[in-house]
Structure formats: structure tokens, C-alpha cells
VEXVEX-348128 format. One record per residue: residue number from 1; x, y, z of N, C-alpha, C in turn; chain; residue in one letter. Coordinates in nm, 2 decimals, m for minus. Layout:
N
<n NUM npx X npy Y npz Z capx X capy Y capz Z cpx X cpy Y cpz Z chain A res A>
...
END
This chain:
107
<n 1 npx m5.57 npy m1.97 npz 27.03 capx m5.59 capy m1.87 capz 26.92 cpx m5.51 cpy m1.75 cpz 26.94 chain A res X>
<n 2 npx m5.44 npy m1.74 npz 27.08 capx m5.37 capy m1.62 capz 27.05 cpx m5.28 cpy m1.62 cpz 27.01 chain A res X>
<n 3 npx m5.19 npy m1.73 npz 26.98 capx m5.12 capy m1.74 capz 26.87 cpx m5.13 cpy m1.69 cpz 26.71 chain A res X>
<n 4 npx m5.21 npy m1.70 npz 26.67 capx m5.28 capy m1.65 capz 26.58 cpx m5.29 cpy m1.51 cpz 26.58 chain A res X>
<n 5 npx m5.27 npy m1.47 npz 26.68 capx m5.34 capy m1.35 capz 26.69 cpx m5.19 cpy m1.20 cpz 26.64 chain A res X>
<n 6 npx m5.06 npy m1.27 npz 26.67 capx m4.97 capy m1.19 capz 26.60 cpx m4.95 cpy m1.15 cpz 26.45 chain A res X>
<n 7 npx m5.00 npy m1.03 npz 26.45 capx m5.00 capy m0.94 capz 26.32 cpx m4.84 cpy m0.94 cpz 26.30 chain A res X>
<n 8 npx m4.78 npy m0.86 npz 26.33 capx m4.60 capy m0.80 capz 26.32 cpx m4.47 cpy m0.90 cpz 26.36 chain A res X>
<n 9 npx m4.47 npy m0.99 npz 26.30 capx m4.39 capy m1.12 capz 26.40 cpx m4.25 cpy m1.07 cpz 26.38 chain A res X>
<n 10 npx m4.19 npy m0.96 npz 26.29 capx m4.07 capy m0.90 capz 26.32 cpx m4.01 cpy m0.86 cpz 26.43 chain A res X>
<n 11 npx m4.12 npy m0.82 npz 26.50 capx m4.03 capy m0.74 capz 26.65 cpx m4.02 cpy m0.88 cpz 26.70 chain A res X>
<n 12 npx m4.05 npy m1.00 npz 26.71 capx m4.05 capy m1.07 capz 26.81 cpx m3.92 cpy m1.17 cpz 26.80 chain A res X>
<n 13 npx m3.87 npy m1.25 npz 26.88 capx m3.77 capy m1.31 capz 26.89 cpx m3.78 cpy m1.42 cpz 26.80 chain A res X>
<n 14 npx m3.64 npy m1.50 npz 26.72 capx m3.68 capy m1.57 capz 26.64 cpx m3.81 cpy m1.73 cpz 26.65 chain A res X>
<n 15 npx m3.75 npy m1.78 npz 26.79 capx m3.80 capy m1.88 capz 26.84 cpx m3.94 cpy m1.85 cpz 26.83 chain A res X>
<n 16 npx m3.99 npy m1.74 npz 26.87 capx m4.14 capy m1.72 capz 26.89 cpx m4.23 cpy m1.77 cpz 26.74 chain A res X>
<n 17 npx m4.15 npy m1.69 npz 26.64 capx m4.18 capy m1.68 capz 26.50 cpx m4.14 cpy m1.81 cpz 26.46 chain A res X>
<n 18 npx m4.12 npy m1.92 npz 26.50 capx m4.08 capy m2.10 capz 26.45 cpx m4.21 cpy m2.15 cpz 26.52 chain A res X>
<n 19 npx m4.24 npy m2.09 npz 26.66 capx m4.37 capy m2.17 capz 26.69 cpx m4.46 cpy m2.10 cpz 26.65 chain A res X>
<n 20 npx m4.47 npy m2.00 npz 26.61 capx m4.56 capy m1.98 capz 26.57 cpx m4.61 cpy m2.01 cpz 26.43 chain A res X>
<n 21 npx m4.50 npy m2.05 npz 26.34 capx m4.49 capy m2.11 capz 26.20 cpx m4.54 cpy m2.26 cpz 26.22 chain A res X>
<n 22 npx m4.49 npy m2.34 npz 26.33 capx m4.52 capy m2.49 capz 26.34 cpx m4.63 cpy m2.55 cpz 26.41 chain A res X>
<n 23 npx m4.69 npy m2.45 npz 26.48 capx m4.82 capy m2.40 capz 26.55 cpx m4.93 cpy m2.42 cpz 26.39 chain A res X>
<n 24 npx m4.92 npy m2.32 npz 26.31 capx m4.93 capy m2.28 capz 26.20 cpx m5.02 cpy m2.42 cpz 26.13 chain A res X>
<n 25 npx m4.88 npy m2.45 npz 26.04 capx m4.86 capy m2.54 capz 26.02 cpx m4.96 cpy m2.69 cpz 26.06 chain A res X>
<n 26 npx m4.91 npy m2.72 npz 26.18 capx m4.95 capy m2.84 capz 26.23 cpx m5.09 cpy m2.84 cpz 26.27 chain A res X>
<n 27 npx m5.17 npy m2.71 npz 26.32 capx m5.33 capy m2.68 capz 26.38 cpx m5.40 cpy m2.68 cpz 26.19 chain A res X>
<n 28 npx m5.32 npy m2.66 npz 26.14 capx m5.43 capy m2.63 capz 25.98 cpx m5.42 cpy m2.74 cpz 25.94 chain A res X>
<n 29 npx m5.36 npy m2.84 npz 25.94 capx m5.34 capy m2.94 capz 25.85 cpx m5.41 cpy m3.07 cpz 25.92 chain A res X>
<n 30 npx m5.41 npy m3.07 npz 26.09 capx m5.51 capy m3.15 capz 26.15 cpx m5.66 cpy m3.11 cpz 26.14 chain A res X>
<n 31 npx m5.69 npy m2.93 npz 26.15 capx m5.84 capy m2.92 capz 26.13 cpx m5.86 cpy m2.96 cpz 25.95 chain A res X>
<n 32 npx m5.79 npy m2.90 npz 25.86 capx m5.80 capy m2.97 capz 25.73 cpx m5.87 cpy m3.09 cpz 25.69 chain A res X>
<n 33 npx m5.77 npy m3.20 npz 25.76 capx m5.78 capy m3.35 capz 25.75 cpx m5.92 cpy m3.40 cpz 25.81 chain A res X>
<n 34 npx m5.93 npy m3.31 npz 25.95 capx m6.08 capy m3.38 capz 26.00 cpx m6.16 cpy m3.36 cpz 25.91 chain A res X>
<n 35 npx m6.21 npy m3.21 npz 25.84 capx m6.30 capy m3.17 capz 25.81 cpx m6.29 cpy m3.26 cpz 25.64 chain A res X>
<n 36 npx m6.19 npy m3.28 npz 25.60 capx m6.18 capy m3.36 capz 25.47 cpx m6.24 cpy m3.51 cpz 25.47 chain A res X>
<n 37 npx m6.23 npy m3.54 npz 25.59 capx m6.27 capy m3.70 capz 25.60 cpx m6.40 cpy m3.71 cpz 25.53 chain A res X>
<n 38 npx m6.50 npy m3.65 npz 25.63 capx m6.63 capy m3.67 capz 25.63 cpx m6.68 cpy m3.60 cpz 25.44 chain A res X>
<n 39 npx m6.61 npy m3.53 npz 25.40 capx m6.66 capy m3.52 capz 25.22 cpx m6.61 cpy m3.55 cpz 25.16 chain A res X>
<n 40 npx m6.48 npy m3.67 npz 25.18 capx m6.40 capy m3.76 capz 25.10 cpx m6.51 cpy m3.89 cpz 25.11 chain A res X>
<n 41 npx m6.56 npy m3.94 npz 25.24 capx m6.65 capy m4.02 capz 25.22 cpx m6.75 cpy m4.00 cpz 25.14 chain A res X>
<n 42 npx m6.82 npy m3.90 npz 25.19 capx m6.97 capy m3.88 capz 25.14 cpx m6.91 cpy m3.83 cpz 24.97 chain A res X>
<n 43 npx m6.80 npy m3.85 npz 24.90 capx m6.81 capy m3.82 capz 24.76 cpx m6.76 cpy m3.95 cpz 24.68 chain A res X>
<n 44 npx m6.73 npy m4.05 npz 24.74 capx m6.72 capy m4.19 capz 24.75 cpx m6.90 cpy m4.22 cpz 24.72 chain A res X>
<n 45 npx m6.88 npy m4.31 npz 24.60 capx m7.03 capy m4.32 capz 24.53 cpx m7.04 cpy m4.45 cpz 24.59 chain A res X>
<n 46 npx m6.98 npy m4.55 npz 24.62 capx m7.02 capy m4.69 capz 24.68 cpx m7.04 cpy m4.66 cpz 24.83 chain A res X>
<n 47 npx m7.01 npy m4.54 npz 24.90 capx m7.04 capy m4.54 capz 25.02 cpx m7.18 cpy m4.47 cpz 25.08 chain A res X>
<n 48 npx m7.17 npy m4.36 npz 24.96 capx m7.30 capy m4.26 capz 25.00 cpx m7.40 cpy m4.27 cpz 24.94 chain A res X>
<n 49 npx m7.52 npy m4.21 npz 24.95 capx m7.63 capy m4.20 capz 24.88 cpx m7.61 cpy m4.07 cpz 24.78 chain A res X>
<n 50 npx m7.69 npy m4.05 npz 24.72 capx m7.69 capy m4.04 capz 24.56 cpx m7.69 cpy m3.84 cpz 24.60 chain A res X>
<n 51 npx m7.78 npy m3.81 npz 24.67 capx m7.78 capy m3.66 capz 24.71 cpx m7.66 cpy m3.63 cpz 24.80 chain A res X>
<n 52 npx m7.61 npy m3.73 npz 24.89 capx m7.52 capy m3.68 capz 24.94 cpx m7.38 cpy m3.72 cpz 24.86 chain A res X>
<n 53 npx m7.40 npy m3.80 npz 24.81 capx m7.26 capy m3.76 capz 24.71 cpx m7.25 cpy m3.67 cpz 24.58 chain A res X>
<n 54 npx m7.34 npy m3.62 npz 24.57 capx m7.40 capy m3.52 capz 24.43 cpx m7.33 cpy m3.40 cpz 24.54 chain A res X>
<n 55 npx m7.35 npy m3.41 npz 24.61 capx m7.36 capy m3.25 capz 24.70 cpx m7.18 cpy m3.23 cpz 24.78 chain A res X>
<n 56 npx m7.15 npy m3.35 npz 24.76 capx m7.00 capy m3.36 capz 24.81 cpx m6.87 cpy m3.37 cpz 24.76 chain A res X>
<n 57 npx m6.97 npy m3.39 npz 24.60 capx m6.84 capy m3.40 capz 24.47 cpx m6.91 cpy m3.27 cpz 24.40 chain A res X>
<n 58 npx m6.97 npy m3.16 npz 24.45 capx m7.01 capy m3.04 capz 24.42 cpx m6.89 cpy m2.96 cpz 24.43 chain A res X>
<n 59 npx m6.92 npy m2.98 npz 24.60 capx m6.80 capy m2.94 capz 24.70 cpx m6.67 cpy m2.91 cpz 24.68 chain A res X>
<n 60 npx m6.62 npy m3.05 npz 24.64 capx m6.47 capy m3.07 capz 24.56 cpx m6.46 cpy m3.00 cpz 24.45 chain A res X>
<n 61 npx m6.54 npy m2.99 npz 24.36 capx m6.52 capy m2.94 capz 24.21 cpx m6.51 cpy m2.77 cpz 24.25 chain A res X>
<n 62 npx m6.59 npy m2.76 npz 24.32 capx m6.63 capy m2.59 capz 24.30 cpx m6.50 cpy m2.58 cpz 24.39 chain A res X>
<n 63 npx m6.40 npy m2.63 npz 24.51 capx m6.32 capy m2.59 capz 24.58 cpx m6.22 cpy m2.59 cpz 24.48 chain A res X>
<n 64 npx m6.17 npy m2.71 npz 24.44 capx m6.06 capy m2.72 capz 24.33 cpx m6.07 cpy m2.62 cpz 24.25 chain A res X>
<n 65 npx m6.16 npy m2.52 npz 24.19 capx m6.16 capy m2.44 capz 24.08 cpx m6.10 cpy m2.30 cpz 24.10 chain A res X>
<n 66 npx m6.08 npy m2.28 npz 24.26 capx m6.00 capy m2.18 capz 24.30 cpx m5.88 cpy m2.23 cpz 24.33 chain A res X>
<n 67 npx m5.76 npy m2.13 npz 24.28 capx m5.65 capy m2.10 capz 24.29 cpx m5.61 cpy m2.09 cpz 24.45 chain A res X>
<n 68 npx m5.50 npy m2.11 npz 24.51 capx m5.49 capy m2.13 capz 24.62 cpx m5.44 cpy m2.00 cpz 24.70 chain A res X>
<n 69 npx m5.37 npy m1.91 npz 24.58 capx m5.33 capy m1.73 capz 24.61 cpx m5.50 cpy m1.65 cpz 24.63 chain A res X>
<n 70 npx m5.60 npy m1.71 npz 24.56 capx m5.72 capy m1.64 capz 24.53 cpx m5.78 cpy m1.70 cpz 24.71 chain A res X>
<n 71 npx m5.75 npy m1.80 npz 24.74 capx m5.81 capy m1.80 capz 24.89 cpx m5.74 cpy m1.74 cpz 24.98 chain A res X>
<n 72 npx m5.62 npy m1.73 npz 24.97 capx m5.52 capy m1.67 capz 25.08 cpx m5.56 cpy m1.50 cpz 25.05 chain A res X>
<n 73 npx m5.59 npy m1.45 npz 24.96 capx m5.60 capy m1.33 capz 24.91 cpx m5.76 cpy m1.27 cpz 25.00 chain A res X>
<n 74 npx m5.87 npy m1.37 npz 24.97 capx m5.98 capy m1.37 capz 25.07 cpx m5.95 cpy m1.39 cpz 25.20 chain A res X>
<n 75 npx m5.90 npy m1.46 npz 25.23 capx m5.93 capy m1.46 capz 25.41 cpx m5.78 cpy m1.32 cpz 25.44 chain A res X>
<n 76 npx m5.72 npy m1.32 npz 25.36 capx m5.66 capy m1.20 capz 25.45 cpx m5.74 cpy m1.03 cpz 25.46 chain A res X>
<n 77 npx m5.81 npy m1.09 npz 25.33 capx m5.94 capy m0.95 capz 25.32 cpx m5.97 cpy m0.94 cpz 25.44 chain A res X>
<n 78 npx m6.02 npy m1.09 npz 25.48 capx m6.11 capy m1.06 capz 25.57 cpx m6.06 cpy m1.08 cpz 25.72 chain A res X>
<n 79 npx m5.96 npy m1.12 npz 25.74 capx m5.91 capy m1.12 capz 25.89 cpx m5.76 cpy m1.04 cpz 25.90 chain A res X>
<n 80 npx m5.70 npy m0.97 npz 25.77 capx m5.60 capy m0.92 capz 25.76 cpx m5.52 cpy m1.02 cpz 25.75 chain A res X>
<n 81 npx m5.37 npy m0.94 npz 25.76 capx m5.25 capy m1.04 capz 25.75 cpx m5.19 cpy m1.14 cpz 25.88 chain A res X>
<n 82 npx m5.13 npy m1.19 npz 25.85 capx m5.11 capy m1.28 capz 25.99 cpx m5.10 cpy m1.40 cpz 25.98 chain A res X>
<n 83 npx m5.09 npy m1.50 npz 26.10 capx m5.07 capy m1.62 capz 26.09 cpx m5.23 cpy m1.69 cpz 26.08 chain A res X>
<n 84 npx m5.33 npy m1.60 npz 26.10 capx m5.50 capy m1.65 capz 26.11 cpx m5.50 cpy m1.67 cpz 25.99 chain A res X>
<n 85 npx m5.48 npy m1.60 npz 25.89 capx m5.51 capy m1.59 capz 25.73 cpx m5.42 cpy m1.71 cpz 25.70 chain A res X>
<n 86 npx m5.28 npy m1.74 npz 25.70 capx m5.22 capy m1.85 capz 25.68 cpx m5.28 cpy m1.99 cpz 25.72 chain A res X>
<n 87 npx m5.34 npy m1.95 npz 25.87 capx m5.43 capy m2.10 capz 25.91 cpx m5.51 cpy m2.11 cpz 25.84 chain A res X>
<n 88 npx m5.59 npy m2.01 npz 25.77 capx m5.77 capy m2.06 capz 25.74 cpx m5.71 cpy m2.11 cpz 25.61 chain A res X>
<n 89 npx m5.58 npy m2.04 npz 25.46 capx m5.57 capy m2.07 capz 25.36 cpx m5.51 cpy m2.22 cpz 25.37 chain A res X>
<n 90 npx m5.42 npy m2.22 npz 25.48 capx m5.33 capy m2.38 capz 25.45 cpx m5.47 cpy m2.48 cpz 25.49 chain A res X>
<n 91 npx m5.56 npy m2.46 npz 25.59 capx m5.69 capy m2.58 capz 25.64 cpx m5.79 cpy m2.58 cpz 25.54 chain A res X>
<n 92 npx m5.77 npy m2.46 npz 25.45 capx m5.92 capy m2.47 capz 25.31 cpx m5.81 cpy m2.54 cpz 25.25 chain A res X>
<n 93 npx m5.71 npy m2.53 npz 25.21 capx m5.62 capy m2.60 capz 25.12 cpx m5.62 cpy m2.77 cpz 25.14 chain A res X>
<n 94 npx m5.58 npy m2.79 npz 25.27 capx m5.60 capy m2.97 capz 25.29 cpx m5.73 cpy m2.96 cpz 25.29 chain A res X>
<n 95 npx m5.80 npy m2.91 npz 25.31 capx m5.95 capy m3.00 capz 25.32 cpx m6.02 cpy m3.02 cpz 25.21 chain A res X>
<n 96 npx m5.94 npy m2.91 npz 25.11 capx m6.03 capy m2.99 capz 24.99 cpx m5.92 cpy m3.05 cpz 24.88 chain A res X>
<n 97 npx m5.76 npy m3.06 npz 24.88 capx m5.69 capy m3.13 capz 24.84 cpx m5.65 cpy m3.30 cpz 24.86 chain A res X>
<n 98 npx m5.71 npy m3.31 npz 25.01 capx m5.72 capy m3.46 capz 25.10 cpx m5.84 cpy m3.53 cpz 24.99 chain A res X>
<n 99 npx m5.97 npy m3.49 npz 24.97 capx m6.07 capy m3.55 capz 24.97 cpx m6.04 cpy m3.59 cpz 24.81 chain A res X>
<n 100 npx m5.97 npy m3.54 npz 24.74 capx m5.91 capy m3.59 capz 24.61 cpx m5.93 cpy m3.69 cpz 24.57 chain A res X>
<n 101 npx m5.81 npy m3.75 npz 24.70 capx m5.79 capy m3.94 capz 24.64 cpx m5.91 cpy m4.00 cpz 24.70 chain A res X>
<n 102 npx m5.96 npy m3.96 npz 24.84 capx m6.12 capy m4.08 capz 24.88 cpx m6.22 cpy m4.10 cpz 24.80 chain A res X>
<n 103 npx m6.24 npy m4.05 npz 24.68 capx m6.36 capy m4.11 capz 24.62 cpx m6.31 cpy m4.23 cpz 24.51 chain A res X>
<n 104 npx m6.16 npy m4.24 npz 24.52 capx m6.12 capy m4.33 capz 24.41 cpx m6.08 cpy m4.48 cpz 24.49 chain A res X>
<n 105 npx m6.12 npy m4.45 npz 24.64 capx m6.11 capy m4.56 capz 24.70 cpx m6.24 cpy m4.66 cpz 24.71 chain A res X>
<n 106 npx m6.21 npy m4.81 npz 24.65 capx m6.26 capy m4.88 capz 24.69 cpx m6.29 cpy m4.96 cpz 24.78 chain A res X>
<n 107 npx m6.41 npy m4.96 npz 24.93 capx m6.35 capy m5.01 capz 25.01 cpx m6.50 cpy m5.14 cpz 25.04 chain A res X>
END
């Protein structure tokens, strides 16, 4: 996490500012995908039960309804600017853009 933790990535050397972009990058998009698995299933109607896929295609709908500048806009409220705010908006981004296609799968 201390990576994350650079506010000012100007002063720093270029190389630092690439791992810390690919750092970025690659930590949001694996926590993303985990957290997408489990309410891509549960909004899959042949797989789940009736409250838990009511409650997981809630999930999706109400996530999809926000704009993706309107979440990045929130978490930098709340953690300021930086590569933390870019983690939390790119891992709310996959987590509820992943689960999209799982409920259209038949399995």
C-alpha cells in the first residue's frame, strides 16, 4: 500500500511513476475481477436463488447507473488525489463492468 501512498509523483523519477501506474493498473483490476466473480454468479438466475439474485442484479443496476468520473470524483473526496483514488475508481470500475456478461451465461 505504500505505493499508493504517493500524492506528488512529479518530483519522482520517471521509472517510479511507470510502476507505480502498472502497480496501479494491474492490483485494481485483479481485486476488481475477484470481487466481480462472486455477484456475476449470484446474478446468474439458473445458478442462484431468487433473494440472492434479486440482491445481486440490484447491485449491478444501481452500480452501472453511475458514471465512472462521478466515482473517481467520490473516492478522491474521500482519500484525496493519488494513485489510492485511481485504485479504488479503476477496482469499482471492473467489479461492476465484469459481472455484465455473467448472468448471460449459461452454464
Amino acid at each position: 500500500m505504500l505505493i499508493f501512498s504517493l500524492q506528488d509523483t512529479s518530483r519522482y523519477p520517471k521509472h517510479i511513476c511507470t510502476k507505480v501506474l502498472l502497480t496501479k493498473t494491474l492490483t485494481s483490476t485483479v481485486v476488481g475481477i475477484l470481487i466481480s466473480i462472486p455477484i456475476g454468479v449470484g446474478a446468474a438466475r439458473n445458478l442462484a436463488q431468487l433473494p440472492i439474485y434479486a440482491l445481486c442484479r440490484t447491485i449491478i443496476a444501481l452500480s452501472r447507473s453511475f458514471q465512472e468520473i462521478i466515482i473517481a470524483i467520490l473516492f478522491v473526496a474521500m482519500v484525496g488525489f493519488g494513485p489510492l483514488a485511481g485504485f479504488l475508481t479503476l477496482a469499482f470500475w471492473f467489479q461492476f463492468s465484469g459481472p455484465a456478461c455473467l448472468p448471460e451465461l449459461s452454464l
